[in-house]
Legacy VTK file of the C-alpha trace (Angstrom):
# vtk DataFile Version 3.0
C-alpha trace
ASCII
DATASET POLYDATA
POINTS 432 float
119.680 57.331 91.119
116.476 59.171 90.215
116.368 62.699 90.281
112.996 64.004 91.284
112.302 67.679 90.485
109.794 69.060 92.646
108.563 71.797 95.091
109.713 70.417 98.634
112.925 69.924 96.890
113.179 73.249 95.947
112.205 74.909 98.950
114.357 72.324 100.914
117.402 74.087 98.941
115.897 77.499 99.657
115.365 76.966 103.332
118.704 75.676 103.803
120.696 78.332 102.351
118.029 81.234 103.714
119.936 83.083 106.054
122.613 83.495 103.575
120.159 84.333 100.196
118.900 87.244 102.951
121.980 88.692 103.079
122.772 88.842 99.550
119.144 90.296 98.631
119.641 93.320 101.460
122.701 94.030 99.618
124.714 92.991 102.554
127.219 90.953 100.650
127.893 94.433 98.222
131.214 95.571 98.489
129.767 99.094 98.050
128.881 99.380 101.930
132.220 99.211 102.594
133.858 100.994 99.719
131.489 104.031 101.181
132.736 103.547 104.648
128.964 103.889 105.710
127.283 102.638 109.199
125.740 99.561 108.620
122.897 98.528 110.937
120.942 95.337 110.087
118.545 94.511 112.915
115.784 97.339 112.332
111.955 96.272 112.552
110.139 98.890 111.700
111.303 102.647 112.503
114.999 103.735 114.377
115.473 106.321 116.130
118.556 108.481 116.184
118.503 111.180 118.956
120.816 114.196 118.500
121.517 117.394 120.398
121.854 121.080 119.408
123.776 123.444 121.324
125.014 127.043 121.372
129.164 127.914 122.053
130.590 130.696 123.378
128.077 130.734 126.260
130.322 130.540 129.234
131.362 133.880 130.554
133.789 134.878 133.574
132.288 134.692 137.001
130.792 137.854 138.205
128.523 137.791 141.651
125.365 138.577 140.973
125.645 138.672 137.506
124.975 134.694 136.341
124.003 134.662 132.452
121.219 132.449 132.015
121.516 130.376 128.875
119.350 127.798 127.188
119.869 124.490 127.524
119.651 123.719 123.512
117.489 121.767 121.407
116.804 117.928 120.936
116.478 116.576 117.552
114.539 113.151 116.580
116.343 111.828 113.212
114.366 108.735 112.319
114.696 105.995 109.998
111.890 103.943 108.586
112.383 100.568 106.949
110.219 99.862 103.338
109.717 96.844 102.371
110.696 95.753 98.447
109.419 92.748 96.613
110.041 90.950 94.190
108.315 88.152 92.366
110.601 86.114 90.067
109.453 83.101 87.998
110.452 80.026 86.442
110.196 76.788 84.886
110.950 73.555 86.434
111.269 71.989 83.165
114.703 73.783 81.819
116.165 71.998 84.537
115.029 68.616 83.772
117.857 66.924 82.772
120.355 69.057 84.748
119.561 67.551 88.166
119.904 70.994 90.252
116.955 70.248 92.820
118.418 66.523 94.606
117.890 66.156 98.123
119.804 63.400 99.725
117.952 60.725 102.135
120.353 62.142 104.701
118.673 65.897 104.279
121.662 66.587 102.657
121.482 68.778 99.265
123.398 68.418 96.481
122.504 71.826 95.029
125.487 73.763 93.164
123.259 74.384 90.190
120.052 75.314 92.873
122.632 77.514 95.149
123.780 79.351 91.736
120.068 80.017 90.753
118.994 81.111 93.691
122.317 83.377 94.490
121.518 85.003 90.951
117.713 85.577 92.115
118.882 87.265 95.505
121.682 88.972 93.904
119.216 90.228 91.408
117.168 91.804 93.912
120.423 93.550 95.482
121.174 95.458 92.470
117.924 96.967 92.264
118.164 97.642 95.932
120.950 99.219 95.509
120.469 101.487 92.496
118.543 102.973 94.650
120.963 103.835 97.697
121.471 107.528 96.496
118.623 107.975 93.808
115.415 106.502 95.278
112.561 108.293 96.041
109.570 106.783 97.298
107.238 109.296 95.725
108.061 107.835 92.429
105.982 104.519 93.953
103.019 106.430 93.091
103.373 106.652 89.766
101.399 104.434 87.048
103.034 100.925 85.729
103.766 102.284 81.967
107.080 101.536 79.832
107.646 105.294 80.079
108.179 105.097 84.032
110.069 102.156 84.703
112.897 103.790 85.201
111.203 105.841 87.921
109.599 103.108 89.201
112.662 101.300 89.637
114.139 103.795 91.960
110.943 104.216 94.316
111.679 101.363 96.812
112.732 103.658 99.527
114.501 107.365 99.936
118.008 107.371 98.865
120.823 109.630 100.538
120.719 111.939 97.555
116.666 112.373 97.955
117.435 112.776 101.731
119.635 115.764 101.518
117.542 117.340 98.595
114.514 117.140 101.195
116.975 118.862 103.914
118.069 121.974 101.515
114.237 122.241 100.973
113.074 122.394 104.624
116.116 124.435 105.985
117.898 121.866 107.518
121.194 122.027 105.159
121.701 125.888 104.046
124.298 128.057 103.415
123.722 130.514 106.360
124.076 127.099 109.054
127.016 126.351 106.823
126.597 123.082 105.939
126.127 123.853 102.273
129.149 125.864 99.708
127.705 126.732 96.690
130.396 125.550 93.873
128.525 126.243 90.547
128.757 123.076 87.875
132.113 121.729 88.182
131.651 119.497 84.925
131.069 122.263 82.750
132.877 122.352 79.278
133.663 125.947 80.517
135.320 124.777 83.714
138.959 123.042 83.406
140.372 120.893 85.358
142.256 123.016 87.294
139.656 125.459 87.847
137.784 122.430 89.132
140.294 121.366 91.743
140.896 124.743 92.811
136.738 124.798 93.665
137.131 121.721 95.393
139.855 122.700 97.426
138.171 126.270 98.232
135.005 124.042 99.385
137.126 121.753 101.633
139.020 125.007 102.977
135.629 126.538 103.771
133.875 123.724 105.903
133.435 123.832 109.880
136.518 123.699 111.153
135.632 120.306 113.034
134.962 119.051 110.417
137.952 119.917 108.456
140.065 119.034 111.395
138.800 115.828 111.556
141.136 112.566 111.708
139.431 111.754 108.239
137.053 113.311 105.920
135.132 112.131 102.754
134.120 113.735 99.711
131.569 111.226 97.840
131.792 112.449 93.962
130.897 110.693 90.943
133.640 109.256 88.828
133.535 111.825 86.358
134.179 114.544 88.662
136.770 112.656 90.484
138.665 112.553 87.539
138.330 116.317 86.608
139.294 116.887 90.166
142.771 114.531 90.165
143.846 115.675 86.074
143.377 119.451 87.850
145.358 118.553 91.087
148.405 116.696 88.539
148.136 119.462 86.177
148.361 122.372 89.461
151.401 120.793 91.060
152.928 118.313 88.783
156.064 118.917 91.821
153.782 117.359 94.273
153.357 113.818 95.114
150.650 112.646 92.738
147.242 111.417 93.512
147.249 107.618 95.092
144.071 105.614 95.345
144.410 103.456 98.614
140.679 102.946 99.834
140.012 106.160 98.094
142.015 109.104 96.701
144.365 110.920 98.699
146.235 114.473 98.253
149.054 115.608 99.896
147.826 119.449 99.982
144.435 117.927 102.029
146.167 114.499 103.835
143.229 113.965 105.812
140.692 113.877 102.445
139.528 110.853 100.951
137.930 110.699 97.670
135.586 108.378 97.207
133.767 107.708 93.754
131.603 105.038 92.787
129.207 103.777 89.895
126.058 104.205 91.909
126.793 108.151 92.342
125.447 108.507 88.889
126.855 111.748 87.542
127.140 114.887 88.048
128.868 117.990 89.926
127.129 116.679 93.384
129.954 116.779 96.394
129.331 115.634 99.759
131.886 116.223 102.317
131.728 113.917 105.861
133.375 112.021 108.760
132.761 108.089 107.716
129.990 106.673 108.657
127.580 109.318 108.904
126.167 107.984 105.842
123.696 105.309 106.878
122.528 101.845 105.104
119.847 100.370 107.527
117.796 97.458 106.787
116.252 94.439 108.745
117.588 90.499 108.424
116.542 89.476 112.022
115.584 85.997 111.755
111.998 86.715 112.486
112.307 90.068 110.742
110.526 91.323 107.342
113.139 89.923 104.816
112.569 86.299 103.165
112.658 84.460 100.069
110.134 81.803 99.603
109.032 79.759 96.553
105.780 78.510 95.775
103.904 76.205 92.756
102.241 78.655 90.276
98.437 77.682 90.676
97.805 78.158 87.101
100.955 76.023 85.561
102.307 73.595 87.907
105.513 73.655 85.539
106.342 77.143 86.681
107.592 78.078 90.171
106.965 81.445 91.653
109.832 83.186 94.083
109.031 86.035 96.660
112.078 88.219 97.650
111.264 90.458 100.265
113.466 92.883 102.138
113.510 95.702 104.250
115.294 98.616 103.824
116.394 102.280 104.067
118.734 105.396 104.552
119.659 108.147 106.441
121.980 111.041 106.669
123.100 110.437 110.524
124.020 114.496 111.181
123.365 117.294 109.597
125.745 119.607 111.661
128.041 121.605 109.619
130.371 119.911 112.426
130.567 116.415 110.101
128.652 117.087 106.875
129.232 119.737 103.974
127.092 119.884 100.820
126.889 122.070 96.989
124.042 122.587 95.489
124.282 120.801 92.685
122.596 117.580 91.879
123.266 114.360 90.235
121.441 111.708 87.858
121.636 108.451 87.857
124.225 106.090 85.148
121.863 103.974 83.379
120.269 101.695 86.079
121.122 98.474 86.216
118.582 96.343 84.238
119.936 93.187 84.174
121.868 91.213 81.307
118.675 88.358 80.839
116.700 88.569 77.470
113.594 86.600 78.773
112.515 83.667 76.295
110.352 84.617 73.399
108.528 82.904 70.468
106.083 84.914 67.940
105.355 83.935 64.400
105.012 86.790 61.723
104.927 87.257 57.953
107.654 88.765 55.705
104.852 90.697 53.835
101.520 91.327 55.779
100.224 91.726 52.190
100.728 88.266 50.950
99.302 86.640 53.908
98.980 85.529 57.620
101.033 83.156 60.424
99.519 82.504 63.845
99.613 80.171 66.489
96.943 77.729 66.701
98.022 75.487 69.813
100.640 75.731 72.347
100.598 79.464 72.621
101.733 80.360 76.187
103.005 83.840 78.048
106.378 81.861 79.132
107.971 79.295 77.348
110.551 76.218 77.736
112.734 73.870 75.656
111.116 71.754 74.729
107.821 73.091 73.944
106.121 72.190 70.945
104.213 75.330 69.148
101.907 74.444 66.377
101.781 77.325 63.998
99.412 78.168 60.411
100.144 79.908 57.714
97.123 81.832 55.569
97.753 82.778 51.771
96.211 85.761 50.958
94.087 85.856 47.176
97.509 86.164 44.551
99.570 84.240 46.820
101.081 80.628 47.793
102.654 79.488 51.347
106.249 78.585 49.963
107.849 78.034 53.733
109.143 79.249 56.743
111.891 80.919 57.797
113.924 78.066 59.500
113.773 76.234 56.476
110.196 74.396 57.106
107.574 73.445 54.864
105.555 72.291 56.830
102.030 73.878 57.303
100.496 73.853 60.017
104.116 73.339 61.005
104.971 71.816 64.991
107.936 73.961 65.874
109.958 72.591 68.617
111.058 75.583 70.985
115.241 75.899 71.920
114.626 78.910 74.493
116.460 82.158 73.400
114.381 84.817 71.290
112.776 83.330 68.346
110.612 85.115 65.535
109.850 83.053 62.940
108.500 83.782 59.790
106.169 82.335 57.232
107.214 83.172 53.677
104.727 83.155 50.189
105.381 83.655 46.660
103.383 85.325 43.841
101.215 82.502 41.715
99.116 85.108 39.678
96.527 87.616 39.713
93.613 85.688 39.489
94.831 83.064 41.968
92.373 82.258 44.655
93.158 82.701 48.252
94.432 79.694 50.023
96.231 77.712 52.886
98.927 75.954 51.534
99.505 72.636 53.931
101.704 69.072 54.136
98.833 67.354 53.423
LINES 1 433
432 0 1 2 3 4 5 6 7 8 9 10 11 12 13 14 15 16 17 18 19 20 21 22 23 24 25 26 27 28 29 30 31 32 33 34 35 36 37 38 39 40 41 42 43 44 45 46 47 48 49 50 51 52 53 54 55 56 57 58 59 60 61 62 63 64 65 66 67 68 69 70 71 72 73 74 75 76 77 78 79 80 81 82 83 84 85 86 87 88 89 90 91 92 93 94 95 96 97 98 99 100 101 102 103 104 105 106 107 108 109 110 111 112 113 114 115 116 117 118 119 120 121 122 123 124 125 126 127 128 129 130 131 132 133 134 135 136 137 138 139 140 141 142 143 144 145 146 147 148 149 150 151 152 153 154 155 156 157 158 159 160 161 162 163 164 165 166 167 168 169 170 171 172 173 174 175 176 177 178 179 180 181 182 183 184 185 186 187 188 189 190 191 192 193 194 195 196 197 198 199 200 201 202 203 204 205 206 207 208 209 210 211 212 213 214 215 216 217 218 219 220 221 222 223 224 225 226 227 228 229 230 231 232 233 234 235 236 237 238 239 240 241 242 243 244 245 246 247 248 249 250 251 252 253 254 255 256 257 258 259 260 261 262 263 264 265 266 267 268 269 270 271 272 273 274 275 276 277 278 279 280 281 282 283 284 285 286 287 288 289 290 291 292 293 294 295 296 297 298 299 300 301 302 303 304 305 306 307 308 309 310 311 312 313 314 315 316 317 318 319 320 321 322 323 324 325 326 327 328 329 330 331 332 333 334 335 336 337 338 339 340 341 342 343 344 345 346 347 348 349 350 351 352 353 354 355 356 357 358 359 360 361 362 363 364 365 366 367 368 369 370 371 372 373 374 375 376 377 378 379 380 381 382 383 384 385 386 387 388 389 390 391 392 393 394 395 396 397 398 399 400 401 402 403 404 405 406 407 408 409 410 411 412 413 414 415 416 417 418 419 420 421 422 423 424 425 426 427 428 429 430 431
C-alpha cells in the first residue's frame, strides 16, 4: 500500500481530531485548572459580563412611627471579561516524515494517524503552555513592545491579563486596599531575615485578620508559590512539632486553620505574593464554541511546497470574580515569574565556518535554505587564504566543494587549512 503524503491528508487528520486539538491549545486539558479550583467557563465570544452588588450593613434600625431611616439602596458593579485572541504559526516539513507514513487516510475516511495525532497533540499542547505561562503573569501591555531577543520574555507573557496583573491594576485604582480590607500588608516573607516560623506566624496573623465571611467560610485558599509554601509548612512543623503535621490532600491543610487550603503551583512564579479566597473566584475564561474564535488549521507554504504552515488560534482570558473583602484577601507583595516555559526543541541548523578566519573562508554555494530536512544535500566551498592550503573538513571530508548530506540536529561544520609557506599564493584547494 502506497502512502501518499500530502495536504488533504493532513488536514483530513487535523479536521478529524479538531474539537479535541481545541481543547488542548485553550489549556483545557491542563490539570492546573483544577489543581487551582478556579471557575472554568468555555463558551465566551467576545466580552462577559459579571454583575455584582454593593451594599451597606447595619442599616436596619427598630421601628419608630414617624421616624423611618431612609437608606440607599447600594451600588451595582459591572466586572467584565474580554477574550484575546493568541496565535500561533508553527511550521514544518513534509519530508521528515517521508518514510514514517504518519499522514494515511483510509478509502473508508478512516485515518490511521498515531504518528499525525502525536504531532499535532505536541503542536496544540505547545500552544497551551505558553497560554498558560501567562495565567498569573500576562500583561497585555507588554504586546506593544518591539520583536527584539531582549523582550521575548515579555513578549511571551502579553497574550492577555493574568490574575496577578489583574489585582496589581485593582491596588492601583482603589479597588483592593487596606482601608476596604481586602489587602494585609505582610512585609517579604522570603527574606533571609525572616525564619520560618516568623513566616508562619505572618501567615497565620493574615488569615486571622480577613473578613470574617471570609474566614468563616466552608473553605478558603491561599495561592502561594512553592517556595513560600514551604517556608510556611517547615515554620508550622517547627511551631508545634505536638500538632498533627501538615498533609497535602488537594492542597495543604493545618489543623490550627482546618478550613485553609494551601495551594502552590509552578506557574505562581516566586515570591512572597499571598492570595486568600473561596474557590472559584479565580476565573479561567476562554471560547471553544464550535463556531467560536479558536481553530487550528494547516496550510501549503506558498514559497516551499515541502513545508506546511499551522495556525493555532485561541481565545482567552481572566478575571478576579469579587473583590469583596467578603471572599478575597491580598499582601502587597508581588511575584516573578520561574523561567517561562520555552520549550525542550533545538530547531534544525546547518552553518559552515572556519577554525581560523585568518587562514581562510567556507560558505555555502547551493542548497542554502532558512529550514532544513534530512536529507538535504548542502554544497559547501572552502577559500585558502595567501600562506595557506584547504587540508579538510571537520567531519572528516576532503572533499572541496564538498556535497554534505544533512541528518537534522544542529550541525556546524568546519573547514580546516594548514600552513604551506610564506610566499605561498592564495588558493582553493578542490577534488578535482
Amino acid at each position: 500500500m502506497a502512502y501518499a503524503i500530502n495536504l488533504s491528508q493532513v488536514q483530513t487528520v487535523t479536521e478529524q481530531l479538531h474539537t479535541d486539538l481545541v481543547s488542548r491549545a485553550s489549556m483545557l486539558n491542563d490539570k492546573m485548572l483544577e489543581d487551582l479550583k478556579l471557575t472554568v467557563t468555555t463558551d465566551v465570544e467576545n466580552l462577559d459580563k459579571l454583575f455584582l452588588f454593593n451594599d451597606k450593613g447595619l442599616q436596619a434600625r427598630q421601628y419608630k412611627q414617624g421616624a423611618v431611616k431612609k437608606v440607599q439602596l447600594g451600588k451595582m458593579i459591572e466586572n467584565a471579561a474580554k477574550v484575546v485572541l493568541a496565535v500561533t504559526h508553527p511550521q514544518d516539513n513534509v519530508q521528515k516524515y517521508r518514510e514514517k507514513e504518519p499522514f494515511h487516510v483510509n478509502p473508508d475516511g478512516t485515518t490511521n494517524a498515531e504518528q499525525t495525532q502525536f504531532l499535532l497533540n505536541k503542536v496544540a499542547e505547545r500552544h497551551s503552555q505558553d497560554v498558560r505561562a501567562n495565567f498569573f503573569f500576562g500583561n497585555e501591555a507588554n504586546a506593544k513592545l518591539e520583536e527584539t531577543a531582549e523582550n521575548q520574555v515579555k513578549l511571551g507573557l502579553s497574550l492577555y491579563d493574568g490574575i496577578y496583573t489583574k489585582i496589581a491594576k485593582a491596588i492601583t485604582n482603589g479597588t483592593i486596599s487596606e482601608a476596604i480590607g481586602n489587602m494585609v500588608k505582610t512585609g517579604d516573607l522570603l527574606a533571609g531575615s525572616v525564619t520560618p516560623e516568623a513566616a508562619y506566624g505572618k501567615f497565620k496573623a493574615m488569615y486571622q485578620s480577613l473578613n470574617d465571611d471570609l474566614r468563616a467560610a466552608d473553605e478558603v485558599i491561599a495561592y502561594v508559590s512553592s517556595a513560600l509554601a514551604d517556608k510556611i509548612i517547615e515554620g508550622y512543623m517547627v511551631k508545634h512539632p505536638q500538632l498533627a503535621p501538615a498533609t497535602q490532600q488537594e492542597g495543604w491543610k493545618f489543623s490550627q486553620m482546618k478550613n485553609l487550603t494551601l495551594i502552590t503551583h509552578s506557574a505562581m512564579g516566586k515570591g512572597s505574593e499571598i492570595i486568600f479566597a473561596l474557590p472559584g473566584i479565580l476565573e479561567y475564561i476562554c471560547d471553544i464554541r464550535p463556531e467560536g474564535q479558536a481553530n487550528i488549521t494547516v496550510e501549503r507554504n506558498s514559497d516551499d511546497h515541502n513545508l506546511f504552515d499551522y495556525q493555532i488560534q485561541t481565545a482567552q482570558t481572566t478575571r478576579v470574580r469579587d473583590y469583596s473583602p467578603r471572599v478575597l484577601c491580598v499582601n502587597e507583595q508581588v511575584n516573578t515569574p520561574n523561567n517561562v516555559p520555552a520549550g525542550d526543541y533545538i530547531a534544525d541548523v546547518f552553518t559552515v565556518d572556519t577554525t581560523d578566519e585568518q587562514e581562510g573562508t567556507a560558505q555555502i554555494t547551493s542548497g542554502e535554505k532558512d529550514l532544513y530536512a534530512e536529507g538535504d544535500i548542502i554544497t559547501v566551498t572552502a577559500t585558502a587564504k595567501s600562506g595557506y592550503k584547504f587540508a579538510g573538513w571537520s567531519d572528516g571530508a576532503t572533499a572541496n566543494p564538498y556535497n554534505y548530506e544533512f541528518g537534522g540536529g544542529v550541525v556546524k561544520l568546519m573547514a580546516m587549512f594548514d600552513k604551506v609557506g610564506a610566499d605561498s599564493a592564495s588558493s582553493t584547494a578542490s577534488s578535482h
